[in-house]
C-alpha positions in Angstrom: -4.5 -15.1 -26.6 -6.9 -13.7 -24.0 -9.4 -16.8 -24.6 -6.3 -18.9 -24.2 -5.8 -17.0 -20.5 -9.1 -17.8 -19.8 -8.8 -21.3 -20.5 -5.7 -21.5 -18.7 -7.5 -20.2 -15.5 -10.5 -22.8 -16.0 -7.2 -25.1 -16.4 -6.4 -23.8 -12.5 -9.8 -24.5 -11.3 -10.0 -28.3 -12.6 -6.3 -29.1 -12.4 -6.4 -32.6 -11.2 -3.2 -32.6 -9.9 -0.4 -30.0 -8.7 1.9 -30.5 -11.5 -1.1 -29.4 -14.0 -2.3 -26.8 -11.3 1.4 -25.2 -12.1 1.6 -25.3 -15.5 -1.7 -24.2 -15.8 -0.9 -21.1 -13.6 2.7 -20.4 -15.6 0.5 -20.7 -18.8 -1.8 -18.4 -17.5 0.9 -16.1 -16.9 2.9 -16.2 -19.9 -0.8 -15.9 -22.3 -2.7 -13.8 -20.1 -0.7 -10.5 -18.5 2.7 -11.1 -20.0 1.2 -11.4 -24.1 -2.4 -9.1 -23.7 -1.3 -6.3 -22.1 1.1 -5.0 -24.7 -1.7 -5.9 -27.2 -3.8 -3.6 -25.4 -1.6 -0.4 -24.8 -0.7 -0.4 -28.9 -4.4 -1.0 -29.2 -5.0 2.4 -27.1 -2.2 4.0 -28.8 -3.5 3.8 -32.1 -7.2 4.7 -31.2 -6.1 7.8 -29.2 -6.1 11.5 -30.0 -1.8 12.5 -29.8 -2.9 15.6 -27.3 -5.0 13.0 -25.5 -2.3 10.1 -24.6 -1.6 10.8 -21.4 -5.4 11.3 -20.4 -6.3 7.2 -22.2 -3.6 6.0 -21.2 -4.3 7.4 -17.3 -7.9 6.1 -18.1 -6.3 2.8 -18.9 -4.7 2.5 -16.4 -6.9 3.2 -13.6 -9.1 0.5 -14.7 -6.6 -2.1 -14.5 -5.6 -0.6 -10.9 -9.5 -1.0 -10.0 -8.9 -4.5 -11.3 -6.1 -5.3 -9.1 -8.2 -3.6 -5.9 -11.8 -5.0 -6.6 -11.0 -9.0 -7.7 -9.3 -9.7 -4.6 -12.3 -7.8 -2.5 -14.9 -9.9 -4.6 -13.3 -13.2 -4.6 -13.4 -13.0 -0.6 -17.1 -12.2 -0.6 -17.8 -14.9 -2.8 -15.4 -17.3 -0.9 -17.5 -16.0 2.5 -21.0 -16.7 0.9 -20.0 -20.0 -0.9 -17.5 -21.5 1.1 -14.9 -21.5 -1.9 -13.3 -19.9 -4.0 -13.8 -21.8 -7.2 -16.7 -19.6 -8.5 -14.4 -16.6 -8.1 -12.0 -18.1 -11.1 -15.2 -18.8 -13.0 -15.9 -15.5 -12.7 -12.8 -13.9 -14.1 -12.7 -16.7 -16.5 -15.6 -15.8 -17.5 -14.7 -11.8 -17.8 -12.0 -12.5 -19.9 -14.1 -13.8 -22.5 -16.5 -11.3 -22.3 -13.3 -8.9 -22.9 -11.6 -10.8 -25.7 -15.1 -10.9 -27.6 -16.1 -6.7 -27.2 -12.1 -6.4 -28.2 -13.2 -8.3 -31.1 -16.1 -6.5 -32.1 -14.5 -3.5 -31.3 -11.5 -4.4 -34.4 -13.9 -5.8 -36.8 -15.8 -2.5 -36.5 -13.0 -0.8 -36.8 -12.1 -2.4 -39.7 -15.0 -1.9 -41.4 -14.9 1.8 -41.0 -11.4 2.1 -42.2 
């Protein structure tokens, strides 16, 4: 689902026309936060010592927080240096791949050992 998001958002980028800019965005929505994030807090769950929930899942948590505090500070510089802010959605297109693929690895591996 997460390279789904992505593709939504390189949907956003290229949408030709408002009415596939939207869907692209509800897409986005409904594939990226709304579908991956439970995914991920099971995922955590499961890999976590019991005595140690509340420390991953604080740890999880303040990464998504940095998230939410340092994509809207980087898309601006980019949008200062380039003029737009196209390459800033190629970016965290981009990021989400690279997440979906180490998640990836990360299961297979995980797999293999169990």
């Amino acid at each position: 689902m997460t390279i789904a998001a992505a593709l939504m958002l390189m949907l956003t980028v290229l949408a030709p026309t408002s009415g596939i800019l939207l869907v692209g965005l509800i897409l986005y929505g409904l594939l990226g936060k709304l579908a991956v994030e439970p995914i991920l807090i099971s995922y955590v769950a499961d890999s976590a010592p019991k005595k140690g929930y509340g420390t991953s899942f604080g740890v999880f948590n303040f990464f998504g927080m940095s998230s939410s505090v340092i994509a809207p500070f980087l898309t601006g510089v980019i949008s200062d240096s380039t003029g737009s802010k196209v390459m800033g959605f190629y970016i965290s297109a981009i990021i989400l791949v690279i997440g979906a693929t180490v998640f990836l690895i990360a299961n297979i591996k995980s797999k293999k050992v169990a």
